[in-house]
Structures are given as structure tokens and as C-alpha cells.
mmCIF file of the N, C-alpha and C atoms, coordinates in Angstrom:
data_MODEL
# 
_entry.id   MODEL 
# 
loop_
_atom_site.group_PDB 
_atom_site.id 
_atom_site.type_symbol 
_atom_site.label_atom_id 
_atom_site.label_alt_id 
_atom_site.label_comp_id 
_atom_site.label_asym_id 
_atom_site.label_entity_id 
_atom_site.label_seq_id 
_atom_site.pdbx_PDB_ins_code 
_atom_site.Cartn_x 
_atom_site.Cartn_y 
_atom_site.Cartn_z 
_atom_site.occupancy 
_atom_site.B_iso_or_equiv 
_atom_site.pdbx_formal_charge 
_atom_site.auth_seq_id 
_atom_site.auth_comp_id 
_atom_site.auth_asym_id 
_atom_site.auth_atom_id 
_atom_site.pdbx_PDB_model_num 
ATOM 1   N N  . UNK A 1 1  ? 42.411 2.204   -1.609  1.00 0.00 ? 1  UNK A N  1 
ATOM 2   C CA . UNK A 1 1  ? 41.840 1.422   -0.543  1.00 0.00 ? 1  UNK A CA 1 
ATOM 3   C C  . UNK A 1 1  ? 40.708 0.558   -1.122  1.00 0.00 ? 1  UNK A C  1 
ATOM 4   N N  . UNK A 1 2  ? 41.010 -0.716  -0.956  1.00 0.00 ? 2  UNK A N  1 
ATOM 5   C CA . UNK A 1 2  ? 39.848 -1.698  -1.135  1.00 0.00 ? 2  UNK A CA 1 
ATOM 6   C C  . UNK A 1 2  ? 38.338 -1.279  -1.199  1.00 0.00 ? 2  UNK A C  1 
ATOM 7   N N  . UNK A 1 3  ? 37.236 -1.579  -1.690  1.00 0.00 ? 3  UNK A N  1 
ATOM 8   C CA . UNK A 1 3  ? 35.875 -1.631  -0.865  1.00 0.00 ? 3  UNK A CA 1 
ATOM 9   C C  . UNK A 1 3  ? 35.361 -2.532  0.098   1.00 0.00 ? 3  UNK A C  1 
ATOM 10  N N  . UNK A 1 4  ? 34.903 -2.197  1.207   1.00 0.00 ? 4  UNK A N  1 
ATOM 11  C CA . UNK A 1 4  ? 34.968 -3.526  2.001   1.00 0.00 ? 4  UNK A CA 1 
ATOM 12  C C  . UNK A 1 4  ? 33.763 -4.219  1.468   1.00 0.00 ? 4  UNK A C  1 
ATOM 13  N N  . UNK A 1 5  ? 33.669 -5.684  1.711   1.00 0.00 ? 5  UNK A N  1 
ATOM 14  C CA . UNK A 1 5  ? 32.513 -6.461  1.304   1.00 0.00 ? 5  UNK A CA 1 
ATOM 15  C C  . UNK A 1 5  ? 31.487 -6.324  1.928   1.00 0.00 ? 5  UNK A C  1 
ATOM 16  N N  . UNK A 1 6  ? 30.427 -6.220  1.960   1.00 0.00 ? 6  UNK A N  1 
ATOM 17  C CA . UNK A 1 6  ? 29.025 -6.471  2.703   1.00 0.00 ? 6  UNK A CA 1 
ATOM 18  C C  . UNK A 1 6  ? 28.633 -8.272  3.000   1.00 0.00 ? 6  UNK A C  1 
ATOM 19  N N  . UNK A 1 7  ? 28.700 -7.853  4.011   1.00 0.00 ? 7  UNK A N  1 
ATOM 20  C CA . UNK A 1 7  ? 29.037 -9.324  5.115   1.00 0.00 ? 7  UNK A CA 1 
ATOM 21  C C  . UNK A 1 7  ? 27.836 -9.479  6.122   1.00 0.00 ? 7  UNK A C  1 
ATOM 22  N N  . UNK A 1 8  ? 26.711 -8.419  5.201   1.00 0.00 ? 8  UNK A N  1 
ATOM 23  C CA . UNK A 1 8  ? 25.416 -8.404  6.652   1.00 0.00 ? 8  UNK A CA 1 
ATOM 24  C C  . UNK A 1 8  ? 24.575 -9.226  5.324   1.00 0.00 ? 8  UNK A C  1 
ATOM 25  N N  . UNK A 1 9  ? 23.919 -10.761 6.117   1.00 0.00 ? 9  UNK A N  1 
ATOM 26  C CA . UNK A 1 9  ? 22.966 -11.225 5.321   1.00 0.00 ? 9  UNK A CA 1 
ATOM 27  C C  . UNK A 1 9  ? 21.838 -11.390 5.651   1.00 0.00 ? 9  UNK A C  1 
ATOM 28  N N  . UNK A 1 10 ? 20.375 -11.673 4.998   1.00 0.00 ? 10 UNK A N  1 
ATOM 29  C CA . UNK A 1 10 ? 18.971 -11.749 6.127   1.00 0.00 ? 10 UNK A CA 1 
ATOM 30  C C  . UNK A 1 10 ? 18.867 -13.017 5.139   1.00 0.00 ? 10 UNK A C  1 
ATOM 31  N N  . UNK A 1 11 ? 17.999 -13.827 6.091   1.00 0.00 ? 11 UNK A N  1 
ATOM 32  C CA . UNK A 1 11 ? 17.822 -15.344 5.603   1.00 0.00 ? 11 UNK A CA 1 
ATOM 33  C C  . UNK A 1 11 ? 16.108 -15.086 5.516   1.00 0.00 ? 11 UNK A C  1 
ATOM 34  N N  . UNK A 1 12 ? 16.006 -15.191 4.075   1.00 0.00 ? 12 UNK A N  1 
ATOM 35  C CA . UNK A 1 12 ? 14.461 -14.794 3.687   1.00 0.00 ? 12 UNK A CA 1 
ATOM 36  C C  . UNK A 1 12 ? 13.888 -16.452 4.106   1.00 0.00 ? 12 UNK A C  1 
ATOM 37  N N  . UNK A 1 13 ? 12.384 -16.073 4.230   1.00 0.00 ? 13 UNK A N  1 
ATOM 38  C CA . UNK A 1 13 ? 11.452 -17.175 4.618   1.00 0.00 ? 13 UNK A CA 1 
ATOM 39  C C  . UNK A 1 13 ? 10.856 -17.666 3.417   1.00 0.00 ? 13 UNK A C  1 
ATOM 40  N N  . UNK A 1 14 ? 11.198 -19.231 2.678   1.00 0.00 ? 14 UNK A N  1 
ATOM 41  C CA . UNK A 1 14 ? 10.815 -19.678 1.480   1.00 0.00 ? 14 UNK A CA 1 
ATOM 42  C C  . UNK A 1 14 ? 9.581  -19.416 1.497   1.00 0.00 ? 14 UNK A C  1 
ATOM 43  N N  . UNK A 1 15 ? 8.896  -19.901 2.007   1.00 0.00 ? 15 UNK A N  1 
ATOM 44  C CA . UNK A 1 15 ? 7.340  -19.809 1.919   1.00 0.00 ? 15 UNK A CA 1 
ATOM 45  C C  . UNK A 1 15 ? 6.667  -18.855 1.567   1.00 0.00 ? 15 UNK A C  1 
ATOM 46  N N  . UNK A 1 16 ? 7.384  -17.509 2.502   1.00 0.00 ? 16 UNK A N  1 
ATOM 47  C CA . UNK A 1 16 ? 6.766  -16.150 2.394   1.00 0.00 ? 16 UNK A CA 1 
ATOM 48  C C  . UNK A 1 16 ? 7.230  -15.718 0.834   1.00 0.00 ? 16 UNK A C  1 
ATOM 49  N N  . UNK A 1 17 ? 8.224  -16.311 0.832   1.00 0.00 ? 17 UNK A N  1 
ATOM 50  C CA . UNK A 1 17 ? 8.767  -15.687 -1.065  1.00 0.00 ? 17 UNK A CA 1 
ATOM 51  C C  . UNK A 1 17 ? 7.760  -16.471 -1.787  1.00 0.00 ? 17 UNK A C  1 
ATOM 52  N N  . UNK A 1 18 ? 7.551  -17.344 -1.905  1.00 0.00 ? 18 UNK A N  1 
ATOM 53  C CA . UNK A 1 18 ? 6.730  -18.850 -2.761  1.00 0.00 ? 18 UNK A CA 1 
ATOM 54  C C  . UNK A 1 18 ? 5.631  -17.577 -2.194  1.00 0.00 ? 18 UNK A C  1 
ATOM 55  N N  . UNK A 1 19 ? 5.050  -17.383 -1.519  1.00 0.00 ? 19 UNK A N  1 
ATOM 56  C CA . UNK A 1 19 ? 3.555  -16.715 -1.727  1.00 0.00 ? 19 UNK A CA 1 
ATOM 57  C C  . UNK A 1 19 ? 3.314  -15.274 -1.907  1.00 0.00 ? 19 UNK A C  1 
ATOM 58  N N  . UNK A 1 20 ? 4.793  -14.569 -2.157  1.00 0.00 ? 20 UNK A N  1 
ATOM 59  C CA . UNK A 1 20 ? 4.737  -13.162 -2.441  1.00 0.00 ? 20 UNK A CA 1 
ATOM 60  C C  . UNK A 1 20 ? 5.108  -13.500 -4.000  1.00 0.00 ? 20 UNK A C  1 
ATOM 61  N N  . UNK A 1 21 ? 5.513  -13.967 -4.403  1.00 0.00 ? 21 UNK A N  1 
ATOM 62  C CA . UNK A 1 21 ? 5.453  -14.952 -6.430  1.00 0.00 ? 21 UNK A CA 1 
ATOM 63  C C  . UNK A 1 21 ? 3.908  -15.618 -6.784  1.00 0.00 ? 21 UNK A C  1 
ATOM 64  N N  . UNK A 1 22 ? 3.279  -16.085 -5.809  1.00 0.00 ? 22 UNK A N  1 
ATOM 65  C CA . UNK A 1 22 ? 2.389  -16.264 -5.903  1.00 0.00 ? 22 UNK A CA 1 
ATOM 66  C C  . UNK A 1 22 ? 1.361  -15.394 -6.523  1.00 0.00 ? 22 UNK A C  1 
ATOM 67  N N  . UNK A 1 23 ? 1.398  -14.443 -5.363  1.00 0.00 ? 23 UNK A N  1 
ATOM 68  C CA . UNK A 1 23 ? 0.391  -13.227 -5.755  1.00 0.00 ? 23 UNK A CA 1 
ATOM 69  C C  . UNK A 1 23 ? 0.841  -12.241 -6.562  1.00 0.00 ? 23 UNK A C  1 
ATOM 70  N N  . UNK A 1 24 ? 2.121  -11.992 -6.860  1.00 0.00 ? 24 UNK A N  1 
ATOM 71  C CA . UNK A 1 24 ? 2.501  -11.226 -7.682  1.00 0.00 ? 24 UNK A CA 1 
ATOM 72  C C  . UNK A 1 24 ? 2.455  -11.851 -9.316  1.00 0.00 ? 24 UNK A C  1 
ATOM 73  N N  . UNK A 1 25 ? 2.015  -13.414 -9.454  1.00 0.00 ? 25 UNK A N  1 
ATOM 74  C CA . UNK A 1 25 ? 1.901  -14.359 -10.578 1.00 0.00 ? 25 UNK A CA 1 
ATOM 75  C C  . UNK A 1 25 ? 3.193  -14.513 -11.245 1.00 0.00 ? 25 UNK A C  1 
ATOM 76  N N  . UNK A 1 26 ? 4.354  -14.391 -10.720 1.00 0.00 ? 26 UNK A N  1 
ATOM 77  C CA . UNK A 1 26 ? 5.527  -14.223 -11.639 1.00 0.00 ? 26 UNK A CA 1 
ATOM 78  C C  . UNK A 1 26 ? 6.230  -15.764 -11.146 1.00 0.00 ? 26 UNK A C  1 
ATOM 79  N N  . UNK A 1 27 ? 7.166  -16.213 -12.168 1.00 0.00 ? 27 UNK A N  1 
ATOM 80  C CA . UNK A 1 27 ? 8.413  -16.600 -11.883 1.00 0.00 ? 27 UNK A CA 1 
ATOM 81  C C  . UNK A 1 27 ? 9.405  -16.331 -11.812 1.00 0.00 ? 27 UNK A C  1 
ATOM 82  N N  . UNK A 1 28 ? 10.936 -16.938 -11.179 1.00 0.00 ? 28 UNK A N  1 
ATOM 83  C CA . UNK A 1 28 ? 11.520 -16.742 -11.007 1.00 0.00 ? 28 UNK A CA 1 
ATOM 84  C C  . UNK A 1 28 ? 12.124 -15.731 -11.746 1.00 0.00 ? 28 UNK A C  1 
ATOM 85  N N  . UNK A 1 29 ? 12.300 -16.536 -12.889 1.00 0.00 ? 29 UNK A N  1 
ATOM 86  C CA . UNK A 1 29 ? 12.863 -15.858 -14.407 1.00 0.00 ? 29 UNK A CA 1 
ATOM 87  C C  . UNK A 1 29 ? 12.435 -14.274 -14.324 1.00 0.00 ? 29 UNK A C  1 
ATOM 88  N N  . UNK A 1 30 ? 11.231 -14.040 -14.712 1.00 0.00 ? 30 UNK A N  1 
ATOM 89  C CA . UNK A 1 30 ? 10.455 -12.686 -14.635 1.00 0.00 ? 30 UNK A CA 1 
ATOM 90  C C  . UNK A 1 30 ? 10.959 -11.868 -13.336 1.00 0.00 ? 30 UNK A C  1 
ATOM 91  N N  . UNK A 1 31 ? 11.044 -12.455 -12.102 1.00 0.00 ? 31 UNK A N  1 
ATOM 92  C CA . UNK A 1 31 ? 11.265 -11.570 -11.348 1.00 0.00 ? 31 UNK A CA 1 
ATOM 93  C C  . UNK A 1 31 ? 12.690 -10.802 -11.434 1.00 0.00 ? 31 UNK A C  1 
ATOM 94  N N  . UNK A 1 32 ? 14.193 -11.927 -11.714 1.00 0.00 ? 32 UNK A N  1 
ATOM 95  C CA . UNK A 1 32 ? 15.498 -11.686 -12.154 1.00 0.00 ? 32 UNK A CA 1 
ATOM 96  C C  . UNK A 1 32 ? 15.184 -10.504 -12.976 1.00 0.00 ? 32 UNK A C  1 
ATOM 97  N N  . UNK A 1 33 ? 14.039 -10.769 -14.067 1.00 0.00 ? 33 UNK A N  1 
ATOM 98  C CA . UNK A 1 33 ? 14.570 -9.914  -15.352 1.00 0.00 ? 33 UNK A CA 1 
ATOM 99  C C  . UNK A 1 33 ? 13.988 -8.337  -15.146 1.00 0.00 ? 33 UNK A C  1 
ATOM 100 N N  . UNK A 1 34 ? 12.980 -8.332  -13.849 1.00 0.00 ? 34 UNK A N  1 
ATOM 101 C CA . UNK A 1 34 ? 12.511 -7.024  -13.539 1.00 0.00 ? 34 UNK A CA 1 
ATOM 102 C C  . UNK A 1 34 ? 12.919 -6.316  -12.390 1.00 0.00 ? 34 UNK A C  1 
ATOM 103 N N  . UNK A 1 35 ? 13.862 -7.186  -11.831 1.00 0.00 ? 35 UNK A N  1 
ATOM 104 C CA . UNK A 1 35 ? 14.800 -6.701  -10.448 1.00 0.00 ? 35 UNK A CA 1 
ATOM 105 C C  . UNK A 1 35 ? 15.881 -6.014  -10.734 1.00 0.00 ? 35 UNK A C  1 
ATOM 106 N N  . UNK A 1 36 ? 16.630 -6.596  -11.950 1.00 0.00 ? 36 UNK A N  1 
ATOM 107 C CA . UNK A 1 36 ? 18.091 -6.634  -11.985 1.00 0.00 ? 36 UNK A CA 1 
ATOM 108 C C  . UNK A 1 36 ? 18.853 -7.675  -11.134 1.00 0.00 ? 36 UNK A C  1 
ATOM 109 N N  . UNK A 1 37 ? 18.295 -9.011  -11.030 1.00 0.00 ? 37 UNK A N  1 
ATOM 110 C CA . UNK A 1 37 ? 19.116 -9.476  -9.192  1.00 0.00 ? 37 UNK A CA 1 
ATOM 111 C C  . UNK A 1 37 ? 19.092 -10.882 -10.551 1.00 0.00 ? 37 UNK A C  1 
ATOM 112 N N  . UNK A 1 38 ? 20.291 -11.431 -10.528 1.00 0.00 ? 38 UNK A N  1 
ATOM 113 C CA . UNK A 1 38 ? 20.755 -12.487 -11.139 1.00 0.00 ? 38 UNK A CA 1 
ATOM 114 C C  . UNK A 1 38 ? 19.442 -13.987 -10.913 1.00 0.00 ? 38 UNK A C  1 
ATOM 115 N N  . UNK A 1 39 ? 19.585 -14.938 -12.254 1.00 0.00 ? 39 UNK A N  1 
ATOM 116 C CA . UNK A 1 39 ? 18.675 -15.307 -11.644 1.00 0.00 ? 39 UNK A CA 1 
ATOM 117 C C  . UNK A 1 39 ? 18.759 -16.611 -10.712 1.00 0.00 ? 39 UNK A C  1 
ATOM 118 N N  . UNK A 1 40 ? 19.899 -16.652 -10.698 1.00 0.00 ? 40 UNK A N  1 
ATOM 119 C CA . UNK A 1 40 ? 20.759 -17.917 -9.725  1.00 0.00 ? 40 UNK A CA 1 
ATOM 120 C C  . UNK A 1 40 ? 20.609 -17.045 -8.139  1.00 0.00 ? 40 UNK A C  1 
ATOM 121 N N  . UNK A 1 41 ? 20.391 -15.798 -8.163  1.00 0.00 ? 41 UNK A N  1 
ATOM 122 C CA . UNK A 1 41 ? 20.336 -15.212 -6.579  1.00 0.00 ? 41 UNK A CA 1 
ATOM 123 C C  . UNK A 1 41 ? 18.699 -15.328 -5.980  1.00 0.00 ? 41 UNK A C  1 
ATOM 124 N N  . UNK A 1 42 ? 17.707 -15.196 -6.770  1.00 0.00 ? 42 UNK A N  1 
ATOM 125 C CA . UNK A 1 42 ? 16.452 -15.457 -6.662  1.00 0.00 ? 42 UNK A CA 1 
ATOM 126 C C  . UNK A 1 42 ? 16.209 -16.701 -6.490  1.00 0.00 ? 42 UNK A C  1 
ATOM 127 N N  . UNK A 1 43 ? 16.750 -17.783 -7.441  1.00 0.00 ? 43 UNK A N  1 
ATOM 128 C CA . UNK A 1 43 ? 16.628 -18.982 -7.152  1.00 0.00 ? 43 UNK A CA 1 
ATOM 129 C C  . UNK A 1 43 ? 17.199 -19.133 -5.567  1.00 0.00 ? 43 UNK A C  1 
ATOM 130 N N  . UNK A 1 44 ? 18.542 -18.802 -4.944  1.00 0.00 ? 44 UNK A N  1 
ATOM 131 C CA . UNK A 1 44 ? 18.496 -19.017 -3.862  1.00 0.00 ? 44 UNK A CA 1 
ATOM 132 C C  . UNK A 1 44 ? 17.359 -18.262 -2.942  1.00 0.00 ? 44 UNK A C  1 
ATOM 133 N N  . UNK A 1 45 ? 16.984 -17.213 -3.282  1.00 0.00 ? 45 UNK A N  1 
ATOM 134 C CA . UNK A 1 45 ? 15.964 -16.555 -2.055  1.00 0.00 ? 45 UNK A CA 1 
ATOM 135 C C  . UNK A 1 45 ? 14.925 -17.233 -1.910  1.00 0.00 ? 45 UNK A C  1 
ATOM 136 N N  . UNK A 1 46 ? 14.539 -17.859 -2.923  1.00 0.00 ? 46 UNK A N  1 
ATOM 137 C CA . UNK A 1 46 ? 13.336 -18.237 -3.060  1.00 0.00 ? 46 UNK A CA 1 
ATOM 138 C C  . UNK A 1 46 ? 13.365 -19.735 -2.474  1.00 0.00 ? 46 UNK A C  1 
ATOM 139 N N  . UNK A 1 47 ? 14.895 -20.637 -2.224  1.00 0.00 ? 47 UNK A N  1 
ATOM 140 C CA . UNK A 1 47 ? 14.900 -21.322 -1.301  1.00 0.00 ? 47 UNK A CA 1 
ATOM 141 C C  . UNK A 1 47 ? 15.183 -21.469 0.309   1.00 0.00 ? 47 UNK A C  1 
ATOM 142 N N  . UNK A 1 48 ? 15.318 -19.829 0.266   1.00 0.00 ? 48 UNK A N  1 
ATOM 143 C CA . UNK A 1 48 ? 15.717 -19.636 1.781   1.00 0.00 ? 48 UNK A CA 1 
ATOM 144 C C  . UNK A 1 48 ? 16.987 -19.893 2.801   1.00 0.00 ? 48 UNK A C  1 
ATOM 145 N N  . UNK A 1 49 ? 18.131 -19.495 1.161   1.00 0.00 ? 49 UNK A N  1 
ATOM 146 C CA . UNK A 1 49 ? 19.435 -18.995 1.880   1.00 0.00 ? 49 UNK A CA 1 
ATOM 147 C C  . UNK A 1 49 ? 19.543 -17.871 2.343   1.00 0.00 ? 49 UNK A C  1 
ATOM 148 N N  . UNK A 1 50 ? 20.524 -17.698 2.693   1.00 0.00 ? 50 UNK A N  1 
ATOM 149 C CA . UNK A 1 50 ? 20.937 -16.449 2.806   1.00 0.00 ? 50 UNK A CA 1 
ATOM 150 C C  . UNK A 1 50 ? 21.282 -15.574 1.819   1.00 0.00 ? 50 UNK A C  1 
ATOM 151 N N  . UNK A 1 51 ? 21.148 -14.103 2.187   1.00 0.00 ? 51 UNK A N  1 
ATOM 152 C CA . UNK A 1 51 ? 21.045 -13.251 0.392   1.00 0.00 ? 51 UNK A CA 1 
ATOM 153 C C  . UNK A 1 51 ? 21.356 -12.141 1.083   1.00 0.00 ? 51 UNK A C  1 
ATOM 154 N N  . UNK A 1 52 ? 22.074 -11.265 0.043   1.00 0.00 ? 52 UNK A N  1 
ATOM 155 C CA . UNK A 1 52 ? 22.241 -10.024 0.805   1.00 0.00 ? 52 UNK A CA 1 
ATOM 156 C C  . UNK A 1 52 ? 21.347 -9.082  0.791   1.00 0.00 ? 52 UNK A C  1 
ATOM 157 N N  . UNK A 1 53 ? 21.308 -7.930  1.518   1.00 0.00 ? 53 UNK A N  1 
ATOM 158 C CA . UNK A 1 53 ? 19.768 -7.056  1.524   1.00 0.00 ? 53 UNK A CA 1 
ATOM 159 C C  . UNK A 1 53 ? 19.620 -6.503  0.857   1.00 0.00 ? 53 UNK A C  1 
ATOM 160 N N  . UNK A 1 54 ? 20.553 -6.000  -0.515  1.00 0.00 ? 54 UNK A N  1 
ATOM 161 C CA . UNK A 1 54 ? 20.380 -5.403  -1.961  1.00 0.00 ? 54 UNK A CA 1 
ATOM 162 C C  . UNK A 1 54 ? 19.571 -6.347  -2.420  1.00 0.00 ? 54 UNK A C  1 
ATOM 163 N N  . UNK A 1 55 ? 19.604 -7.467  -2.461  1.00 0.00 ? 55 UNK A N  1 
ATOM 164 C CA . UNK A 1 55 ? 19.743 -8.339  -3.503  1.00 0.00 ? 55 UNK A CA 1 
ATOM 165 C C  . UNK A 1 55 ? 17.886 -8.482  -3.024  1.00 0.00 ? 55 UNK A C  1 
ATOM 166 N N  . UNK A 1 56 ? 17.096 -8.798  -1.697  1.00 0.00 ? 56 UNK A N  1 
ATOM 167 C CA . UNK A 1 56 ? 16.240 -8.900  -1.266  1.00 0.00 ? 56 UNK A CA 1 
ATOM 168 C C  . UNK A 1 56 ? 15.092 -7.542  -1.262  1.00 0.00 ? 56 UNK A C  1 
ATOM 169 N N  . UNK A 1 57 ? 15.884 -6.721  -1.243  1.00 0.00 ? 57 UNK A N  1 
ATOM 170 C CA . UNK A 1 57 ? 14.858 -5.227  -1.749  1.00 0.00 ? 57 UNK A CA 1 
ATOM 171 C C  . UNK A 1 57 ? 14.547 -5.223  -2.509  1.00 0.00 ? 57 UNK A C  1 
ATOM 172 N N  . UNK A 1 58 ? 15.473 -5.130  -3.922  1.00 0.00 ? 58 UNK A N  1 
ATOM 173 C CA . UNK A 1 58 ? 14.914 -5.466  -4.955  1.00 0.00 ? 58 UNK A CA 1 
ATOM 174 C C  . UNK A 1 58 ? 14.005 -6.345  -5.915  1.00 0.00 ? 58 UNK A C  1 
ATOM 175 N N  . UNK A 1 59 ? 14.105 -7.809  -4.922  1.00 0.00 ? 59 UNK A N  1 
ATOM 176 C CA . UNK A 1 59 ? 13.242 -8.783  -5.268  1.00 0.00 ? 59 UNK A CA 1 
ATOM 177 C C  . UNK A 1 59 ? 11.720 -7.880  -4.530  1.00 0.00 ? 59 UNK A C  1 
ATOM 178 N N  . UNK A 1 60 ? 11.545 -7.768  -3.283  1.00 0.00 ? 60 UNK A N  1 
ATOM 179 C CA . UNK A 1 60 ? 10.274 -7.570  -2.364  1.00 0.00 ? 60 UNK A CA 1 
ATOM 180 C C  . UNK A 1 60 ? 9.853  -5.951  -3.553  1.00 0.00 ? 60 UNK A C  1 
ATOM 181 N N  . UNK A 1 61 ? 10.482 -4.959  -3.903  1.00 0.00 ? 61 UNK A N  1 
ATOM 182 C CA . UNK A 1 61 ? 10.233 -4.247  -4.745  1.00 0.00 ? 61 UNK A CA 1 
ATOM 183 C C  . UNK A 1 61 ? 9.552  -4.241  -5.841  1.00 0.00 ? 61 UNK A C  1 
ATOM 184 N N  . UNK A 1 62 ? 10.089 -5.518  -6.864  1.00 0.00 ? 62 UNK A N  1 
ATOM 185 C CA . UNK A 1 62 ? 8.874  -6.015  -7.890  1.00 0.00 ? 62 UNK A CA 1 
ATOM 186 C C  . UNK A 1 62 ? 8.372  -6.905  -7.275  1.00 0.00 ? 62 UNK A C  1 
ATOM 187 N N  . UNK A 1 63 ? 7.863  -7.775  -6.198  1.00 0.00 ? 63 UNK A N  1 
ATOM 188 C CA . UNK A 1 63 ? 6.605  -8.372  -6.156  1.00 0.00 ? 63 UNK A CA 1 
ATOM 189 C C  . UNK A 1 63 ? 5.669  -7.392  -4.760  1.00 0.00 ? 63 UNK A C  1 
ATOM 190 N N  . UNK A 1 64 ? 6.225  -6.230  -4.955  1.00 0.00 ? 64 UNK A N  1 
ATOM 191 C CA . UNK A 1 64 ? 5.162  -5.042  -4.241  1.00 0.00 ? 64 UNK A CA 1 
ATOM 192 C C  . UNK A 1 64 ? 5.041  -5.841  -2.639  1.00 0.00 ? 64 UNK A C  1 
ATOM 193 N N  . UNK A 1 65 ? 5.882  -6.109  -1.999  1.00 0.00 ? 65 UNK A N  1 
ATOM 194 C CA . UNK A 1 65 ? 5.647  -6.003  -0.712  1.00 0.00 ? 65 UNK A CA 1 
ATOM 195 C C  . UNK A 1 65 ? 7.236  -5.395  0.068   1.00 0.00 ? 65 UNK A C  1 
ATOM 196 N N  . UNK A 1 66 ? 6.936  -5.647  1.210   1.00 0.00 ? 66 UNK A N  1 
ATOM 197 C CA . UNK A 1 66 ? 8.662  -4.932  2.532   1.00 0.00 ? 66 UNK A CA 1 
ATOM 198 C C  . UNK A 1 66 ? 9.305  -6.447  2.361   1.00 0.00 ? 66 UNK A C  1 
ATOM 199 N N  . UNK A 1 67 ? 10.422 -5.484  2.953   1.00 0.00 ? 67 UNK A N  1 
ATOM 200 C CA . UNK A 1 67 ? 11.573 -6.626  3.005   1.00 0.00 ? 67 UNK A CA 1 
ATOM 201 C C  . UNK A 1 67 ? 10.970 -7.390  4.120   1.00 0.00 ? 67 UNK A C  1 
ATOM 202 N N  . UNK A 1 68 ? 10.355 -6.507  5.203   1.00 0.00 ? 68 UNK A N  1 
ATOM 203 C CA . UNK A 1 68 ? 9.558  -7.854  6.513   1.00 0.00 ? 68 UNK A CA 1 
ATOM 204 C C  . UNK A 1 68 ? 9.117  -8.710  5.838   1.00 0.00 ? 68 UNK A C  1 
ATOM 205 N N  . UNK A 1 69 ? 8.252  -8.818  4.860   1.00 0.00 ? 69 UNK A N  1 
ATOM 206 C CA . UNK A 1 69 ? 7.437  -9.584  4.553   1.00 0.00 ? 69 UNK A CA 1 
ATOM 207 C C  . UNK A 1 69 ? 8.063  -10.912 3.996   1.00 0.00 ? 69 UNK A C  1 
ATOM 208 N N  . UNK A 1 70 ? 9.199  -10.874 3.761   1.00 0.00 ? 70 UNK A N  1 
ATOM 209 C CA . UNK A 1 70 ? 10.257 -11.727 3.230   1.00 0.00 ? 70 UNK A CA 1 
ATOM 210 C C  . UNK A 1 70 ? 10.293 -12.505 3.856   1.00 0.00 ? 70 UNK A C  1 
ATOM 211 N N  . UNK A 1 71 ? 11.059 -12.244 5.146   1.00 0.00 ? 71 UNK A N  1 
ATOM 212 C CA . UNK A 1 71 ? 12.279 -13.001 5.684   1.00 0.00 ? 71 UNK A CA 1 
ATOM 213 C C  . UNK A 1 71 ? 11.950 -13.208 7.239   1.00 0.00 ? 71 UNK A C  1 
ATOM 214 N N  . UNK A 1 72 ? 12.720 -13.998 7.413   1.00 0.00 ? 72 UNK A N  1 
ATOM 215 C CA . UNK A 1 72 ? 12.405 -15.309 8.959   1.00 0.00 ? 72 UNK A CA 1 
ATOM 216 C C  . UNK A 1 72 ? 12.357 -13.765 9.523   1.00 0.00 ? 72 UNK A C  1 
ATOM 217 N N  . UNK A 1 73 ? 11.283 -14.633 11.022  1.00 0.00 ? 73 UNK A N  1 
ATOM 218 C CA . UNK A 1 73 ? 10.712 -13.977 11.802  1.00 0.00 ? 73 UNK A CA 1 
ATOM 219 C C  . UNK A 1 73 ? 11.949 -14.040 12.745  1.00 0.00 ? 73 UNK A C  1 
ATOM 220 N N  . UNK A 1 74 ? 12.502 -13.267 13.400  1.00 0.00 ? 74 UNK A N  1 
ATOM 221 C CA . UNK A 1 74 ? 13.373 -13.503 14.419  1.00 0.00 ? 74 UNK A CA 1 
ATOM 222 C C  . UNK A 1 74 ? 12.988 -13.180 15.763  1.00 0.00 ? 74 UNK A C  1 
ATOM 223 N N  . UNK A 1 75 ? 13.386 -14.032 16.335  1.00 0.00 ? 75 UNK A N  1 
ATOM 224 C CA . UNK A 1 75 ? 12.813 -14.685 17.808  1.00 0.00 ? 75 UNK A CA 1 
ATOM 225 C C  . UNK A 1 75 ? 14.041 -13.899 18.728  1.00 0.00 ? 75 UNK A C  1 
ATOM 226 N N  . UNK A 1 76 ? 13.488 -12.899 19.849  1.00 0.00 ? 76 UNK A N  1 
ATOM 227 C CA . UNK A 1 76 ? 14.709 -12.538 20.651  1.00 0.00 ? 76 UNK A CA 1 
ATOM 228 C C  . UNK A 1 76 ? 14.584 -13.193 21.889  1.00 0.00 ? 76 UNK A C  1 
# 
């Protein structure tokens, strides 16, 4: 039996990434190479596509904050 794909994505907030790199002093590069998270997937988080939530833990993990702190505020 197949694995099914993970099809749940959170659309991180550029800004909030641009200022959690900020304070954490890293770039992109550095963050890829201390995440494990490719560095073409950071480059997108860090423009505020969509990313999957592995891929976003692990970024918010090395620059020491929550995945809240990431990603769009959602409005109900």
C-alpha cells in the first residue's frame, strides 16, 4: 500500500520569518544546513509560500521560536 502524501500546508508570514532570521542572525543557507530542510524549501518559506509543517518546525526549531510565530494569522 502506497504512503499517502501530506496535503496539509500552513502559509508562513514572510516578514515574521525575515525577523525570526533576523534575530536568530542566520541566513538562509545556515538555516537549510542546521534544519535538515532543503535550501530551495527555506527559500520558499522565507517568501511566504506554502510549506509543509515538517518542513516549518524544523526551520522555527533552529531559529528558537513556535511554529505560531511563523505563519499568517488566520482570521475566522
Amino acid at each position: 500500500m502506497p504512503i499517502p502524501r501530506d496535503t496539509v500546508m500552513l502559509k508562513p508570514d514572510s516578514r515574521k520569518v525575515l525577523i525570526a532570521m533576523a534575530a536568530a542572525e542566520m541566513e538562509p543557507k545556515e538555516v537549510a544546513a542546521q534544519s535538515g530542510v532543503p535550501v530551495n524549501i527555506v527559500y520558499t518559506i522565507r517568501r511566504g509560500f506554502y510549506a509543509k509543517p515538517k518542513y516549518l518546525g524544523a526551520v522555527a526549531r533552529v531559529l528558537n521560536v513556535s511554529v505560531v510565530d511563523l505563519v499568517e494569522e488566520v482570521v475566522r
